[in-house]
MMTF fields as JSON, N, C-alpha, C and O atoms, coordinates in Angstrom:
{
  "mmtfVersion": "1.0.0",
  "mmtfProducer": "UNKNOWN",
  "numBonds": 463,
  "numAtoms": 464,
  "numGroups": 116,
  "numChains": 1,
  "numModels": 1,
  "chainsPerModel": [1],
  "groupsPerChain": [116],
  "chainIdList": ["A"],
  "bondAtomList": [4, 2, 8, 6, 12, 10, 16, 14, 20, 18, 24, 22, 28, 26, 32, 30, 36, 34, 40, 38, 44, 42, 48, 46, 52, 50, 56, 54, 60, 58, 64, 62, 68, 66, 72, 70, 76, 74, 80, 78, 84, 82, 88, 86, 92, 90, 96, 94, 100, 98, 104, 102, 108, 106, 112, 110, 116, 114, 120, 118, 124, 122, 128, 126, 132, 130, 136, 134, 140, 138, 144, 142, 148, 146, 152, 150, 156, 154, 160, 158, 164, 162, 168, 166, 172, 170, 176, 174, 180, 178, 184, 182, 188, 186, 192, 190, 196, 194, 200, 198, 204, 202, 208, 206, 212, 210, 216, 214, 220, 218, 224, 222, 228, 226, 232, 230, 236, 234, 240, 238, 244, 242, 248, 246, 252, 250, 256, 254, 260, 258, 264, 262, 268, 266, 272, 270, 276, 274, 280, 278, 284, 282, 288, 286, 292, 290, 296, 294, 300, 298, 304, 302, 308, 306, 312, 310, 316, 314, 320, 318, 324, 322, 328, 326, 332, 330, 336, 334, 340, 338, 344, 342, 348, 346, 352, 350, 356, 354, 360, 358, 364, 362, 368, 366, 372, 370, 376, 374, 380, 378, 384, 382, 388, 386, 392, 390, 396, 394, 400, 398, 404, 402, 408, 406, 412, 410, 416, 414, 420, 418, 424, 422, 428, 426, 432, 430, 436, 434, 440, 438, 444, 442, 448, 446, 452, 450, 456, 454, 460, 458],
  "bondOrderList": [1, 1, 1, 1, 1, 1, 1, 1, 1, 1, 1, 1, 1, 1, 1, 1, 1, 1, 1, 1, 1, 1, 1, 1, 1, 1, 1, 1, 1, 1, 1, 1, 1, 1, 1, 1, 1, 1, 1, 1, 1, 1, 1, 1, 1, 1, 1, 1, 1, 1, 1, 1, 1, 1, 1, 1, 1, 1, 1, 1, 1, 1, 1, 1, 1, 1, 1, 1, 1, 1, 1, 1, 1, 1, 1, 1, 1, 1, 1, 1, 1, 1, 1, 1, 1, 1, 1, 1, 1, 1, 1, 1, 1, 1, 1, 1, 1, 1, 1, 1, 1, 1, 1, 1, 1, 1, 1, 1, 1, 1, 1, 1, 1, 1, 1],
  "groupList": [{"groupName": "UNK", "atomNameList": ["N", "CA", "C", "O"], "elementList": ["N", "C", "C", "O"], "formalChargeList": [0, 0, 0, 0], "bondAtomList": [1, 0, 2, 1, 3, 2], "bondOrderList": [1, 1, 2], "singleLetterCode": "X", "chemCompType": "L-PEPTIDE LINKING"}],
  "groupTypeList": [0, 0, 0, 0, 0, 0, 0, 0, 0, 0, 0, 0, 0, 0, 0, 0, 0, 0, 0, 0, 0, 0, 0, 0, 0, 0, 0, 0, 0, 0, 0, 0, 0, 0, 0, 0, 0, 0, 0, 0, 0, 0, 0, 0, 0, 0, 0, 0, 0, 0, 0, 0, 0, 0, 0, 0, 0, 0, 0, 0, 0, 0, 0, 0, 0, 0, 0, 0, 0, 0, 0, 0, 0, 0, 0, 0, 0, 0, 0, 0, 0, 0, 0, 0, 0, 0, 0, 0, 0, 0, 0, 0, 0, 0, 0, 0, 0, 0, 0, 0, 0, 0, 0, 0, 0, 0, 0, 0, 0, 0, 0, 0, 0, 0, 0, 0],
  "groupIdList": [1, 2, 3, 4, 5, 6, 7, 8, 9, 10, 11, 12, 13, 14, 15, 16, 17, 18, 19, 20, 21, 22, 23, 24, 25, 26, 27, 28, 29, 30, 31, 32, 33, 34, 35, 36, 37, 38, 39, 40, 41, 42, 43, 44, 45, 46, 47, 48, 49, 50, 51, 52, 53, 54, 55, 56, 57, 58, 59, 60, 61, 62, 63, 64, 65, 66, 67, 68, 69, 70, 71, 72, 73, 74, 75, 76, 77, 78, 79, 80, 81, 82, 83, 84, 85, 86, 87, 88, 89, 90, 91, 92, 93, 94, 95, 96, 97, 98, 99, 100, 101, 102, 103, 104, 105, 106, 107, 108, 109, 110, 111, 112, 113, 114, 115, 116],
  "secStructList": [7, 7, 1, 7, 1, 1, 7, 5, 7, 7, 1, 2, 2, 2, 2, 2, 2, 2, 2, 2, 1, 7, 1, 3, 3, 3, 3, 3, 3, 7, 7, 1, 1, 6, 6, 2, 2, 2, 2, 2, 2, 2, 2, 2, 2, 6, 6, 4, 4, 4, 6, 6, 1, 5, 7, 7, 3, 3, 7, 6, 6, 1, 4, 4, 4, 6, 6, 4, 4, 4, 1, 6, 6, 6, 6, 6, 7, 7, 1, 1, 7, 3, 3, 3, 3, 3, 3, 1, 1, 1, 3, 3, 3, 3, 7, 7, 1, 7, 7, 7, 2, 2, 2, 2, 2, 2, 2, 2, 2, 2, 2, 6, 7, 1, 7, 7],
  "xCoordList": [14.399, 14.349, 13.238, 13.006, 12.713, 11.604, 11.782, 12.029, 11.742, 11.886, 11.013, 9.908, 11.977, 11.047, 12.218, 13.427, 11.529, 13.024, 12.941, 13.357, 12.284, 12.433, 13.443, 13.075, 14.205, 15.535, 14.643, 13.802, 15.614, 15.107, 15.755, 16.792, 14.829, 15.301, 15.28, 14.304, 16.628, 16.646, 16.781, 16.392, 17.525, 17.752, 17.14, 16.662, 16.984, 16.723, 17.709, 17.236, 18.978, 19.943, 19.6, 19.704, 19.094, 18.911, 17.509, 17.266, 16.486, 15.346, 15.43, 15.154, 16.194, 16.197, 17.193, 16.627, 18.6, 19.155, 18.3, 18.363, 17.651, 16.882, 15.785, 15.276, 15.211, 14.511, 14.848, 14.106, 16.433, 17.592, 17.93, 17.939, 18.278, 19.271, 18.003, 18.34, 16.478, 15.677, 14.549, 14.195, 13.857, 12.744, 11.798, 11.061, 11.228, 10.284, 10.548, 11.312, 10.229, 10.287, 8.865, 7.924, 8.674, 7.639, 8.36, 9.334, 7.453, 8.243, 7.001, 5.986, 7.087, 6.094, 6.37, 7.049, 5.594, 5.898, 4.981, 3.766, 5.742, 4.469, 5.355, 6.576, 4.68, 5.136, 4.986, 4.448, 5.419, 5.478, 4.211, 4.304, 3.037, 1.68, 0.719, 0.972, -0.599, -1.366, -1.908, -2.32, -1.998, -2.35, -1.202, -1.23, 0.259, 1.401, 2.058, 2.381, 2.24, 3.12, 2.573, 3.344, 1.16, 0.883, 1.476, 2.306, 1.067, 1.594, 3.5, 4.027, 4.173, 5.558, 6.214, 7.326, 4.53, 4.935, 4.709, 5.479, 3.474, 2.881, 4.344, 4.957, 5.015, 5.749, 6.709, 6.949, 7.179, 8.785, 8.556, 9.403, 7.205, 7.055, 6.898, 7.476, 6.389, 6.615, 7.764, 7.497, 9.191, 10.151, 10.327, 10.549, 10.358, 10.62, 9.972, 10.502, 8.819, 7.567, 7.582, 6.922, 8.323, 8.191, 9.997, 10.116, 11.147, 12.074, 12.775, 13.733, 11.392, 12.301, 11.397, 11.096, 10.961, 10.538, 11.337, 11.152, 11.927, 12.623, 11.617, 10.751, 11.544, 10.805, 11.696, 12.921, 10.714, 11.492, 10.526, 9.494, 10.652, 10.306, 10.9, 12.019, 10.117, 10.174, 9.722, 8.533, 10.249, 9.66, 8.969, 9.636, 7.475, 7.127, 7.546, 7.665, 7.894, 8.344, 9.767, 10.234, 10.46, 11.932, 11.765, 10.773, 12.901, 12.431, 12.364, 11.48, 13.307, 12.801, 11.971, 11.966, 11.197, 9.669, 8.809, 7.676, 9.408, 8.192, 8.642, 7.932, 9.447, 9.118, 7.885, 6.832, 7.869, 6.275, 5.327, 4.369, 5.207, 4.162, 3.462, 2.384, 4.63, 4.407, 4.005, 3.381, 4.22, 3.711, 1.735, 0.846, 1.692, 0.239, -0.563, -1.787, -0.004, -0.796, -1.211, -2.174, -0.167, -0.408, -1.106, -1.612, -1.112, -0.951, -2.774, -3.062, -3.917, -5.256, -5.064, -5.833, -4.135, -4.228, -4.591, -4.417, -5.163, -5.068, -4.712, -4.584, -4.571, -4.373, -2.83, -2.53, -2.143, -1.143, -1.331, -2.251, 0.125, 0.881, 0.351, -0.643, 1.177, 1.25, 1.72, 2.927, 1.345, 2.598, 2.404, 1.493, 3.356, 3.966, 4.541, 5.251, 3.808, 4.384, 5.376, 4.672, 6.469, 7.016, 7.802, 8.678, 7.557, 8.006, 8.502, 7.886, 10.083, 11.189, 10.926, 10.983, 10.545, 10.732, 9.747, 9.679, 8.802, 7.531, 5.917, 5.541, 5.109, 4.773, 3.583, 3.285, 2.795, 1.865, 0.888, -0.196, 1.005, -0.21, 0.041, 1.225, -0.76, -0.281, -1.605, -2.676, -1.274, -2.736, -2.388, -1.583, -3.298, -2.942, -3.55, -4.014, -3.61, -3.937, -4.164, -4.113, -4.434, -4.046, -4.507, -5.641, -3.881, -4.075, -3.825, -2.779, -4.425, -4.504, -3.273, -2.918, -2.841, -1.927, -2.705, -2.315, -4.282, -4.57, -4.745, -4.581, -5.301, -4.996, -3.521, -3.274, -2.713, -1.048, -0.778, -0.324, -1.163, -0.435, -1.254, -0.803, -2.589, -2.846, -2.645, -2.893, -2.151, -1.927, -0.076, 0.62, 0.375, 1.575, 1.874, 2.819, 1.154, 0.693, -0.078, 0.175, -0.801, -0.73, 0.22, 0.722, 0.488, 1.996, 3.281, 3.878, 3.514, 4.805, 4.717, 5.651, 3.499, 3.366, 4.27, 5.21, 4.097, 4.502, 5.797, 5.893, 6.907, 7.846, 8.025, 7.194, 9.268, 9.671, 9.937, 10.314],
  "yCoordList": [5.474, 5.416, 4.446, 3.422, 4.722, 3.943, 3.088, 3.413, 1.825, 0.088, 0.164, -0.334, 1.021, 1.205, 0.795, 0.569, 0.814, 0.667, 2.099, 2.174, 3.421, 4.377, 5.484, 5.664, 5.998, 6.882, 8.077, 8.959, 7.317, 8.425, 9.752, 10.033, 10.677, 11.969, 12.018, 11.8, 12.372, 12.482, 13.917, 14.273, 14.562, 15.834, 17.161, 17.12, 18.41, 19.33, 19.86, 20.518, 19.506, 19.755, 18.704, 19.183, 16.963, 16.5, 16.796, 16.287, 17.575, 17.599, 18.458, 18.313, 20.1, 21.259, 20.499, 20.466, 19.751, 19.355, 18.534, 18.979, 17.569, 17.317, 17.479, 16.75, 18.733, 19.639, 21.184, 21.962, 21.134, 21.932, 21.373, 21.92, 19.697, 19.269, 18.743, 18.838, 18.15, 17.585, 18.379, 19.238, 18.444, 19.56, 18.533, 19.246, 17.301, 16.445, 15.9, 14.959, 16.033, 15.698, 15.303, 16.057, 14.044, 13.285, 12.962, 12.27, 13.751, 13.174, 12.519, 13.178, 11.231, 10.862, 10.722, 9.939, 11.733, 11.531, 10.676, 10.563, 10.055, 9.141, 8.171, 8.211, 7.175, 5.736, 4.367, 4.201, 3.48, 2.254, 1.861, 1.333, 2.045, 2.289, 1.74, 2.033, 0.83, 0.573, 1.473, 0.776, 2.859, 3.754, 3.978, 4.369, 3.873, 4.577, 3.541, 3.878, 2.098, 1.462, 1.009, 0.43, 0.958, 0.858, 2.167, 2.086, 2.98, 4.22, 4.081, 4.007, 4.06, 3.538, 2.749, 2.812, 1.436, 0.399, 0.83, 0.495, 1.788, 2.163, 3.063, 2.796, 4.011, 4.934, 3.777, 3.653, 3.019, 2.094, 1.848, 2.15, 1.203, 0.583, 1.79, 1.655, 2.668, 3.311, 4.722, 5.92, 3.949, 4.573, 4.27, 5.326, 3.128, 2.605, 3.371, 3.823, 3.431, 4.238, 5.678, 6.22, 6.221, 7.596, 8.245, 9.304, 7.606, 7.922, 9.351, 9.64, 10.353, 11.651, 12.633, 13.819, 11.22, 12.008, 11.324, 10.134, 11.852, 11.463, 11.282, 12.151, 9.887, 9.697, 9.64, 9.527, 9.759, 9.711, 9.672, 10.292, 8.985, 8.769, 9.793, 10.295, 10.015, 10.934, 10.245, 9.952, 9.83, 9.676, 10.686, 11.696, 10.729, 12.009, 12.639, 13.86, 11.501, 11.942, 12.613, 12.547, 13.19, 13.211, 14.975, 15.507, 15.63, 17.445, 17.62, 18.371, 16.976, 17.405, 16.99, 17.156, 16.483, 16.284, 17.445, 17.553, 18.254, 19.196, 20.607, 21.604, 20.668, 21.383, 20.625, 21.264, 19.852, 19.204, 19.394, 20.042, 19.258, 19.611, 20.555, 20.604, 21.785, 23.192, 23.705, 24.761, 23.143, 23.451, 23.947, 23.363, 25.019, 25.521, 24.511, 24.438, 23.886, 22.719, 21.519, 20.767, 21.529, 20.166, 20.478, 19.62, 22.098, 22.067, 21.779, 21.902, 21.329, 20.709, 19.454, 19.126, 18.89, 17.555, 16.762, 17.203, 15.427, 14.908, 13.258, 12.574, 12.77, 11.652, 10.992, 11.423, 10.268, 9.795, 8.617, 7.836, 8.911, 9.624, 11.176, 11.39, 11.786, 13.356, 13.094, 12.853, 13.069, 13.366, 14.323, 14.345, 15.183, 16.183, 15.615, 14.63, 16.947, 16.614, 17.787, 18.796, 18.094, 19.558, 19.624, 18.787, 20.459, 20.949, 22.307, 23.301, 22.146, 23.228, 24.045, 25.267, 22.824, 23.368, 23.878, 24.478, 23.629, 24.618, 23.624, 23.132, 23.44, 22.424, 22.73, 23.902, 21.515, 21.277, 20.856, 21.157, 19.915, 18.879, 18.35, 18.135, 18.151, 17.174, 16.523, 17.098, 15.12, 14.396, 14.265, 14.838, 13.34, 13.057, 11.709, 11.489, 10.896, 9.323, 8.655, 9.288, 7.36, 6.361, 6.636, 7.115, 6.445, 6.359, 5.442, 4.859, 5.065, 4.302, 4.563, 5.696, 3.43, 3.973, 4.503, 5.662, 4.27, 5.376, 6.323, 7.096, 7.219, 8.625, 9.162, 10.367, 8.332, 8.524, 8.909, 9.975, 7.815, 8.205, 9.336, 10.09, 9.329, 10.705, 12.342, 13.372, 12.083, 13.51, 13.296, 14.305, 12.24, 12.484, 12.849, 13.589, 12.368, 12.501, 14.189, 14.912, 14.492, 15.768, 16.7, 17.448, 16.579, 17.318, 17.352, 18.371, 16.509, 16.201, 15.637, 15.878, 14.8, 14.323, 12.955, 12.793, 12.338, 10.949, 10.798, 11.53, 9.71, 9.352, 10.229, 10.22, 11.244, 12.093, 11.274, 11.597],
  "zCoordList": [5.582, 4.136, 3.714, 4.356, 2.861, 2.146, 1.413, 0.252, 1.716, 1.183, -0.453, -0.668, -1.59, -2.944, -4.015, -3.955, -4.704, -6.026, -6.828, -7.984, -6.031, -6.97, -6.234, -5.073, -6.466, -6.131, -5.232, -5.403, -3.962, -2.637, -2.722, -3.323, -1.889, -1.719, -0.224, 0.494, 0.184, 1.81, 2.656, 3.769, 1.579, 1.944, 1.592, 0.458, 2.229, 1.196, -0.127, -1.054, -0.058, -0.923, -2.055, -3.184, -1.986, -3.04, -3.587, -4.681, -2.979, -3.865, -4.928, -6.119, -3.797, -4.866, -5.755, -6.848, -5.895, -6.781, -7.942, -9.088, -7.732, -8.67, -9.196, -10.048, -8.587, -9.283, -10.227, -10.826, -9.981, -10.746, -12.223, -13.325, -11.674, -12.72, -13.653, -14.833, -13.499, -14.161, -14.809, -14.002, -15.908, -16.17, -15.806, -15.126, -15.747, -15.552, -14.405, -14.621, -12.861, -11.895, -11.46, -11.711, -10.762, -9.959, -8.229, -7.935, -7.344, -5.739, -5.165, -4.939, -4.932, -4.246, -2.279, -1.614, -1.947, -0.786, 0.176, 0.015, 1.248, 1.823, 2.591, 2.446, 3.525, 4.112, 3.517, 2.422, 4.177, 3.633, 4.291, 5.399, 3.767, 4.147, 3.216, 2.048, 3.447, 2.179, 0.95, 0.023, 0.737, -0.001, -0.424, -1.591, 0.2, -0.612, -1.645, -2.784, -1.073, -2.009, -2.866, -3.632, -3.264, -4.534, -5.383, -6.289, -5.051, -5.959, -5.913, -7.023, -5.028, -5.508, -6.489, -7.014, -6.686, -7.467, -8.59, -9.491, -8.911, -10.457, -10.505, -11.538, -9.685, -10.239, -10.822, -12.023, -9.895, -10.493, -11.953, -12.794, -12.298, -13.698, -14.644, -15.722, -14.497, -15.756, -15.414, -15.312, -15.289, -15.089, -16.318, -16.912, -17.248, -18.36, -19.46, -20.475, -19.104, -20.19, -20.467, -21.354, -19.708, -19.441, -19.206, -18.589, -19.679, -19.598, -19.083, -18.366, -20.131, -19.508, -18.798, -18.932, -17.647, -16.239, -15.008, -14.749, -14.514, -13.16, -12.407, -12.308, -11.612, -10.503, -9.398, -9.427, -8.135, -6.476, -5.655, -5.911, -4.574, -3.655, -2.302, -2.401, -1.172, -0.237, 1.009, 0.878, 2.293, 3.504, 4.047, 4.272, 4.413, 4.816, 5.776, 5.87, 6.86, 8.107, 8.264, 9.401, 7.39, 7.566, 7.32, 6.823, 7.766, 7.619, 6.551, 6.138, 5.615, 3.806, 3.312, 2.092, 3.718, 3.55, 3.689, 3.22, 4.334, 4.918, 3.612, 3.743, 2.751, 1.15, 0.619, 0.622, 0.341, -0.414, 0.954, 0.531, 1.759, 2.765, 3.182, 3.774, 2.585, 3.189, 1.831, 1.935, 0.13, -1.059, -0.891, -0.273, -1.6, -1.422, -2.314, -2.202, -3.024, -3.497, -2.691, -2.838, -1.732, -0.577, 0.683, 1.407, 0.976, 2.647, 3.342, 4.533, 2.06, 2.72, 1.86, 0.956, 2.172, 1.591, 2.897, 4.033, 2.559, 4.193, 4.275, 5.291, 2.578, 2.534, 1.873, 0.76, 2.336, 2.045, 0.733, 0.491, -0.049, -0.289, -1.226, -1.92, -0.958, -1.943, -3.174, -3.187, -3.889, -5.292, -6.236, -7.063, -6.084, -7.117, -8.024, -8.228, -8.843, -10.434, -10.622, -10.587, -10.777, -11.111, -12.422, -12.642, -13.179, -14.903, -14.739, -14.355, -15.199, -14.768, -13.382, -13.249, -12.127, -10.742, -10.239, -9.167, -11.114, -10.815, -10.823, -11.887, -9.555, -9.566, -10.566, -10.799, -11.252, -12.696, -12.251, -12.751, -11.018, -10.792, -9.234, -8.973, -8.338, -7.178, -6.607, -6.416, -6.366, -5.845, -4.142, -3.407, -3.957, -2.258, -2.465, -3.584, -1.677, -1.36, -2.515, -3.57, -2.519, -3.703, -5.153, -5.176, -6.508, -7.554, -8.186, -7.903, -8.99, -9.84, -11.353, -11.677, -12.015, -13.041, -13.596, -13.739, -14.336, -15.549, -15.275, -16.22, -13.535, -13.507, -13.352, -13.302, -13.292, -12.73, -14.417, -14.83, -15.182, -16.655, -17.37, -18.232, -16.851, -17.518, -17.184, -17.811, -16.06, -15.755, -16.186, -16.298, -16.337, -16.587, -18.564, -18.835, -19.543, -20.553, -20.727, -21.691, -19.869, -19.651, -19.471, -20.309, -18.013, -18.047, -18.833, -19.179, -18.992, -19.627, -21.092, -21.856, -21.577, -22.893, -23.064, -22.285, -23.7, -23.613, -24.588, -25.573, -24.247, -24.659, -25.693, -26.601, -25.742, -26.95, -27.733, -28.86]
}
């Protein structure tokens, strides 16, 4: 499990679940690695800013990892972490290796549009 303060996904039963129960889903997948936990940390903080987007975190290495891996948006990615963006289950946007918050908030302001 990944040492984050953002709500892990371990299984394939909890991703499709919270990509069921949420229309604004973010999975960042990745390790406790220099390119990933910055992006863990930008996701934690604007959990606040962005209320009605569910964030999560993903170990890459674990088999339910390998739904975001095997996504045709990810599968020439080559840098850690991945993060999907998905709007009613269906993915919008996905990067690969480190970001910065102002491209993190603008594609999320994109996708999803800011605080209803």
């Amino acid at each position: 499990m990944l040492n984050t303060n953002l709500k892990h996904l371990e299984t394939d039963e909890e991703t499709q679940e919270a990509l069921k129960n949420d229309e604004n889903v973010v999975i960042c997948c990745g390790r406790m690695g220099p390119m990933c936990t910055p992006v863990y940390a930008i996701l934690s903080q604007l959990e606040t800013r962005y209320p009605h987007v569910r964030f999560y975190d993903q170990d890459f290495d674990i088999p339910a990892a390998g739904f975001i891996r095997r996504l045709p948006e990810c599968v020439s990615f080559m840098g850690l972490p991945f993060t999907v963006y998905f709007q009613n289950s269906k993915v919008v946007a996905a990067t690969t290796s480190i970001q910065n918050e102002g491209q993190i908030t603008a594609i999320l302001d994109k996708e999803f549009g800011q605080n209803p």
